[in-house]
TORDO-267947 format. One line per 3 residues: number of its first residue (from 1); their letters; for each residue x, y, z of N, C-alpha, C. Coordinates in pm, 1 decimal. Example, Ala and Ser with C-alpha at 12.3 -4.5 7.8 and 13.67 -1.06 7.14 Angstrom:
1 = as = 1319.0 -569.0 780.0 1230.0 -450.0 780.0 1320.0 -330.0 780.0  1285.0 -225.0 708.0 1367.0 -106.0 714.0 1290.0 3.0 787.0
! end
This chain:
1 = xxx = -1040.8 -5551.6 -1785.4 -1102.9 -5659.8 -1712.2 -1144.6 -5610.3 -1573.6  -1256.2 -5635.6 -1511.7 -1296.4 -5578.6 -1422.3 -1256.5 -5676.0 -1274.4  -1237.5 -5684.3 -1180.9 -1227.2 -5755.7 -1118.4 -1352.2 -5807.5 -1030.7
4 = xxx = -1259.1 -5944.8 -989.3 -1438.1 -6018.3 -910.9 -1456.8 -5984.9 -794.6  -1529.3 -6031.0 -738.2 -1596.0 -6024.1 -573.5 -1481.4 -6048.7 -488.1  -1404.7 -6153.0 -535.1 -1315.2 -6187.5 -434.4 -1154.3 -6124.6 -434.6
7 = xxx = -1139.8 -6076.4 -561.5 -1065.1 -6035.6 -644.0 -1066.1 -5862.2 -531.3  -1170.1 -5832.9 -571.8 -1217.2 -5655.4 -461.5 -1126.5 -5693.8 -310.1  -1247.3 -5812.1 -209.1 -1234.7 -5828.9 -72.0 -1039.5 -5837.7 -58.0
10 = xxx = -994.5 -5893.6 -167.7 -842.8 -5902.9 -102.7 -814.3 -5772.3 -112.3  -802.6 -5699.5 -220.3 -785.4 -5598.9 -244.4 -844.0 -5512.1 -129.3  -940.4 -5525.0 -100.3 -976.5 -5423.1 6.6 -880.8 -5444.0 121.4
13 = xxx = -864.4 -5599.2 176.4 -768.5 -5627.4 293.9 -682.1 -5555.4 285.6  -530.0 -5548.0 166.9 -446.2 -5497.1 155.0 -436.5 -5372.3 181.1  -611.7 -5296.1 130.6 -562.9 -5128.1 134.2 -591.1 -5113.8 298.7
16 = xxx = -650.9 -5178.7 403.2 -703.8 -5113.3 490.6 -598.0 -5207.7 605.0  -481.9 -5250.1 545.1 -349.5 -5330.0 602.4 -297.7 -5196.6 574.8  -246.5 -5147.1 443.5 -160.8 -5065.4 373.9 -170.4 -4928.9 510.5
19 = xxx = -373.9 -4877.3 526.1 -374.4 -4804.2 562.8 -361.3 -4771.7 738.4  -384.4 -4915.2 765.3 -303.5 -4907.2 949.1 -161.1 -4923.5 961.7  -80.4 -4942.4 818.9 75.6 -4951.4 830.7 92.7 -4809.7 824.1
22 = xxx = -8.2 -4740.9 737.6 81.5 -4601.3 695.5 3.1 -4475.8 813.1  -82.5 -4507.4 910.9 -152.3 -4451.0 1029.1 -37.8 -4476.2 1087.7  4.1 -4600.0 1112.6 135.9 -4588.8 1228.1 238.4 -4551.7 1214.7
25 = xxx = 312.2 -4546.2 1081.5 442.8 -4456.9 1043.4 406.8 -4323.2 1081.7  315.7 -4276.4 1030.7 239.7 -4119.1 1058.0 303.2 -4070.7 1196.3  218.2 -4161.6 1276.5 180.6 -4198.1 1464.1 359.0 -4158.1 1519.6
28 = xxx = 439.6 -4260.9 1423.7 573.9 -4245.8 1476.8 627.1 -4108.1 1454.6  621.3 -4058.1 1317.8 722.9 -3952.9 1285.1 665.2 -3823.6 1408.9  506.5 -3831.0 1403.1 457.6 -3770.8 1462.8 541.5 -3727.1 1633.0
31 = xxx = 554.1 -3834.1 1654.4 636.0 -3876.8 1783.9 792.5 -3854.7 1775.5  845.7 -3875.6 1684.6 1004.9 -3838.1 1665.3 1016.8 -3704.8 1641.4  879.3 -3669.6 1558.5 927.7 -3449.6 1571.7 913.4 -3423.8 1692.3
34 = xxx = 809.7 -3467.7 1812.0 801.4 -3418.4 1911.4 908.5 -3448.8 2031.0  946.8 -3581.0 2013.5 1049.6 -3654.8 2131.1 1168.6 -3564.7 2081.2  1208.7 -3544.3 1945.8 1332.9 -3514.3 1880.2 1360.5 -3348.0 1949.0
37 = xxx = 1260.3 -3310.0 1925.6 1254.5 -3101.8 1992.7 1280.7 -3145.3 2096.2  1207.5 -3209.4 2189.8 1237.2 -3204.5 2367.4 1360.1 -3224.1 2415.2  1368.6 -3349.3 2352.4 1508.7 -3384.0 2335.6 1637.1 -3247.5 2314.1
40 = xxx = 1613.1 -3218.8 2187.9 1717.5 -3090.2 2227.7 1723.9 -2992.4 2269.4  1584.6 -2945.1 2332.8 1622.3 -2867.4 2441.6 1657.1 -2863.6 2504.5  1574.8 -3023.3 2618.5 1633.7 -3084.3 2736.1 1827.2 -3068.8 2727.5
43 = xxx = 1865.0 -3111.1 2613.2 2013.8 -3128.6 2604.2 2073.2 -3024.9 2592.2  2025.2 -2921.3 2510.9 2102.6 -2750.3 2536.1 2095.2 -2674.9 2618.0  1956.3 -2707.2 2750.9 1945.7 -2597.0 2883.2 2097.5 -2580.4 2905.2
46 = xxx = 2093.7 -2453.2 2922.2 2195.0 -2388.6 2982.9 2351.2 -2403.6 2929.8  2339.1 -2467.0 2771.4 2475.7 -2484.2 2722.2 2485.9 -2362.3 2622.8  2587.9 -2328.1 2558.9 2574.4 -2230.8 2445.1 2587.9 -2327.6 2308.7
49 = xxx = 2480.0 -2329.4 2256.5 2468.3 -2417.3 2117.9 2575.2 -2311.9 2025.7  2623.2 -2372.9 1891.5 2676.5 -2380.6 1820.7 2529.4 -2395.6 1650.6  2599.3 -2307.3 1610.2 2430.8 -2262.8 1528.2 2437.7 -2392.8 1386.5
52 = xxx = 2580.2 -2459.4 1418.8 2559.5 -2562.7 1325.3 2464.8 -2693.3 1373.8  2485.3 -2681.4 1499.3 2405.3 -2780.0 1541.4 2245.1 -2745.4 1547.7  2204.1 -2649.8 1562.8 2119.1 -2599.4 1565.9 1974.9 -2647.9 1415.2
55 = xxx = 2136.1 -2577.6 1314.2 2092.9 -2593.1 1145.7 2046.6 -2749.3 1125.3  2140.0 -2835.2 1167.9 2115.9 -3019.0 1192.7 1968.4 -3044.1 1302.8  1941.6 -2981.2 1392.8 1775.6 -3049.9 1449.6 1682.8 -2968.7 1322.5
58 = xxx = 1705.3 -2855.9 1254.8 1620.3 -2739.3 1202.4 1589.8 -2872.7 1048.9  1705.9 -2885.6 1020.1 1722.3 -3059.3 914.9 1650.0 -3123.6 966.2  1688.4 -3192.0 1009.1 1630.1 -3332.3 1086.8 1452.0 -3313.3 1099.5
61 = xxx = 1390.9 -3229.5 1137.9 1276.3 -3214.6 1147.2 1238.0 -3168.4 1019.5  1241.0 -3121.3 951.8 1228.6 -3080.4 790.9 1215.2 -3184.1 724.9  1296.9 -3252.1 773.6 1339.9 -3376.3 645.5 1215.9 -3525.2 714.6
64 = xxx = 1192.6 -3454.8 877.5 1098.6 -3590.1 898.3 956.6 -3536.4 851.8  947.2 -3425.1 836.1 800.5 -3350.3 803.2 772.3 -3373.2 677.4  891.2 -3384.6 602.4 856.3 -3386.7 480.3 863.0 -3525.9 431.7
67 = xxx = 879.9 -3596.0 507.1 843.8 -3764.5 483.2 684.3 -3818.5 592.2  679.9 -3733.2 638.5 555.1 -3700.6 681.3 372.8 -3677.8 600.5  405.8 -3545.5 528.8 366.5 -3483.6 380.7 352.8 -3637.3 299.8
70 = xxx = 476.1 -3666.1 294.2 422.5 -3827.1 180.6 326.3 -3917.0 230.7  382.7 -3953.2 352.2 274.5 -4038.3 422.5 153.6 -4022.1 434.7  125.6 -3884.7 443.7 -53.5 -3815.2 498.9 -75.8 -3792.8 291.4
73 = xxx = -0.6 -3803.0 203.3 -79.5 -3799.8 82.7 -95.4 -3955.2 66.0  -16.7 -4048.7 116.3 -40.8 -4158.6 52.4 -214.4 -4235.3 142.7  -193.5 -4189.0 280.8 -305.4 -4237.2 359.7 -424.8 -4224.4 290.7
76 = xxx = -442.1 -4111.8 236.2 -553.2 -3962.9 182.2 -594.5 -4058.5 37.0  -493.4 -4108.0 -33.1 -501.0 -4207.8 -122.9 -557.3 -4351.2 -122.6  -502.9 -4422.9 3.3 -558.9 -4537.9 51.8 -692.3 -4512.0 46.8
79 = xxx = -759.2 -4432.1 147.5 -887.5 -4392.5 184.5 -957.5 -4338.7 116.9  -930.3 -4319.5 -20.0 -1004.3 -4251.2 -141.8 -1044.6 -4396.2 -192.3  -940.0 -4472.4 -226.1 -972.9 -4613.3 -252.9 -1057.7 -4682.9 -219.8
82 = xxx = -1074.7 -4741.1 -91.1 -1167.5 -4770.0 -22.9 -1263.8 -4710.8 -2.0  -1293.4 -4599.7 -2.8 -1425.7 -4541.5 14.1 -1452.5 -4541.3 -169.0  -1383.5 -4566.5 -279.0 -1422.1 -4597.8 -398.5 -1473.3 -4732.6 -425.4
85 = xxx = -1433.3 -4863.6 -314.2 -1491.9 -4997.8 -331.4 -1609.1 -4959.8 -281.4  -1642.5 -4877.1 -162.8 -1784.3 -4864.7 -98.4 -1911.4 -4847.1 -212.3  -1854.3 -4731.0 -294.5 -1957.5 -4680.3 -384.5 -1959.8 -4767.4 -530.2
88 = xxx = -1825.2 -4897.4 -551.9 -1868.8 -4972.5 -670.5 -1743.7 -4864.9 -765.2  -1642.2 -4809.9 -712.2 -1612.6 -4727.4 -849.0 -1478.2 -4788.3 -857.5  -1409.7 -4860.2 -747.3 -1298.9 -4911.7 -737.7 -1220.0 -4983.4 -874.7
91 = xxx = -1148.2 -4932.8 -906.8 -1066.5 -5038.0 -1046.2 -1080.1 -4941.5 -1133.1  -1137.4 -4799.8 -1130.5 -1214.0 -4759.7 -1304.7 -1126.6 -4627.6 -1305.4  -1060.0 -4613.9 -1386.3 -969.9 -4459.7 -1396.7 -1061.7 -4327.6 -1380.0
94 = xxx = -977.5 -4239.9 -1304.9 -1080.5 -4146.7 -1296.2 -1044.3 -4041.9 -1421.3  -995.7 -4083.8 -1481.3 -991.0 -3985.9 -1642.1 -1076.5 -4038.1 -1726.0  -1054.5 -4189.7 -1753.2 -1097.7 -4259.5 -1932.5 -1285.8 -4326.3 -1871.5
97 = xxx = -1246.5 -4335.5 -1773.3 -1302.9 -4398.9 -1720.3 -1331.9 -4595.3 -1720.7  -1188.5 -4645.7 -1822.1 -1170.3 -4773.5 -1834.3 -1146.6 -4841.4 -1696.8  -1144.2 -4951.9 -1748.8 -1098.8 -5050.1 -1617.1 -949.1 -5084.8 -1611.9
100 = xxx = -867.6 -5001.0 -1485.8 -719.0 -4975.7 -1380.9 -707.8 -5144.4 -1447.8  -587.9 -5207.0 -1563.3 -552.6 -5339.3 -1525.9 -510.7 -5384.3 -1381.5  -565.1 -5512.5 -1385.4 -567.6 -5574.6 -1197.0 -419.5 -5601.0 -1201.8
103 = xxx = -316.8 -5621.3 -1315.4 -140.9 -5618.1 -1259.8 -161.3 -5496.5 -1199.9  -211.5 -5351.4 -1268.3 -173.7 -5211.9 -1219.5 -208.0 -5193.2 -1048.4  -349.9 -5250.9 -1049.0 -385.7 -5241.1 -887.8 -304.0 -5300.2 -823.5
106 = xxx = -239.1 -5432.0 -875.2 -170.9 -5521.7 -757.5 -53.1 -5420.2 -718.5  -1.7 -5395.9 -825.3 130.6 -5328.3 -804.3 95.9 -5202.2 -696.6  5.0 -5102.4 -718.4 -28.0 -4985.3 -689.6 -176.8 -5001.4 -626.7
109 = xxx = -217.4 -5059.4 -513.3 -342.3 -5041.7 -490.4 -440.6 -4960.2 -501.1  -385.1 -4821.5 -440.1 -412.3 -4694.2 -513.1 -476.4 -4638.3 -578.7  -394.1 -4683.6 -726.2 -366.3 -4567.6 -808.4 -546.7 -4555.5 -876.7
112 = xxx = -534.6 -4381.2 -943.1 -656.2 -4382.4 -956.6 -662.2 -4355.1 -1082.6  -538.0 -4397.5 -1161.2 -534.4 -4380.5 -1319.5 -552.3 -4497.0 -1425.8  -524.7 -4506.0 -1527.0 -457.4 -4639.1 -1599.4 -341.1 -4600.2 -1617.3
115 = xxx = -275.7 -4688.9 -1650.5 -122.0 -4628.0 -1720.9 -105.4 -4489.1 -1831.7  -190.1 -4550.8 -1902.6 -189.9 -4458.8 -2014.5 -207.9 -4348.8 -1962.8  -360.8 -4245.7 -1913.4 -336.3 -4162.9 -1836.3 -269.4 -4111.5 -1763.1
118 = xxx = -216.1 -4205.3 -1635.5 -139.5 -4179.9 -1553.3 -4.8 -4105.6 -1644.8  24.4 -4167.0 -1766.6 176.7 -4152.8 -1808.1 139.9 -4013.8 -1915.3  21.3 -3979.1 -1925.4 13.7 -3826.7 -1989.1 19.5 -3740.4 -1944.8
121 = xxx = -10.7 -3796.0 -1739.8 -49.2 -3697.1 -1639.1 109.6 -3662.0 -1654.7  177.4 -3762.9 -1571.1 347.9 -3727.4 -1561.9 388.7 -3653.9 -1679.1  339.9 -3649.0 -1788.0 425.8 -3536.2 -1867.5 397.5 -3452.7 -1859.9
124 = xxx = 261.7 -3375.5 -1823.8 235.3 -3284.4 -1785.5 268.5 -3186.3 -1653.7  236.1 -3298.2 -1558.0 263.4 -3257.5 -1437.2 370.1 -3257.7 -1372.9  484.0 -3406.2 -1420.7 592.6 -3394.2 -1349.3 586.9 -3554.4 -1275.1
127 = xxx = 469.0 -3582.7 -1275.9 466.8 -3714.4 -1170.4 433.5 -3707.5 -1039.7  439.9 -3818.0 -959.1 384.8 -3851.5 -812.0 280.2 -3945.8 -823.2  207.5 -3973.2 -666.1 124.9 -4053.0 -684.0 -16.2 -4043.7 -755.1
130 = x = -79.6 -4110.9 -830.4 -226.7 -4090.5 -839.1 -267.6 -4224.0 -896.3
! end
């Protein structure tokens, strides 16, 4: 089932909501790797660190980078979307080329599969977003 005119415009709201929520998580982590380093430098001048603590900021930034990585694939996703309502291709799998059921979009604004696809991709690939 293809969706309607009005059926798209919400849909569009959501992704370009989705995509100033997930610009500003970005914005933050962006800001917590940088406040987080200063931060422990500022706090170790002139102390002798302890290399466990060291291993814990070397974590801590790893682990925000790499929730980072998710965020900048999911943005990259949003914005594939939307620039897919621009051109009319929005809703249509990019494998079968059927029409994404509108439960699948609601759930996954996103996604650029159908299920079916999507669930041949994951056996192949392993999974993630698409």
């Amino acid at each position: 089932m293809v969706m309607t005119d009005e059926q798209l415009e919400a849909m569009r709201a959501r992704l370009q909501q989705a995509l100033m929520e997930t610009t500003a998580e970005i914005s933050e982590i962006d800001e917590q790797v940088r406040s987080f380093g200063a931060s422990e430098q500022d706090a170790s001048y002139g102390v002798d660190n302890h290399i466990g603590d060291q291993a814990d900021v070397v974590y801590e930034q790893e682990r925000l980078l790499s929730v980072r990585d998710r965020l900048a694939d999911r943005k990259a996703l949003i914005e594939q979307a939307i620039a897919k309502m621009d051109r009319g291709e929005y809703g249509y799998c990019e494998n079968c080329k059927r029409p994404i059921p509108p439960d699948r979009l609601e759930a996954l604004p996103f996604a650029r599969y159908c299920i079916d696809c999507q669930a041949a991709m994951d056996r192949r690939q392993g999974g993630g977003w698409r």
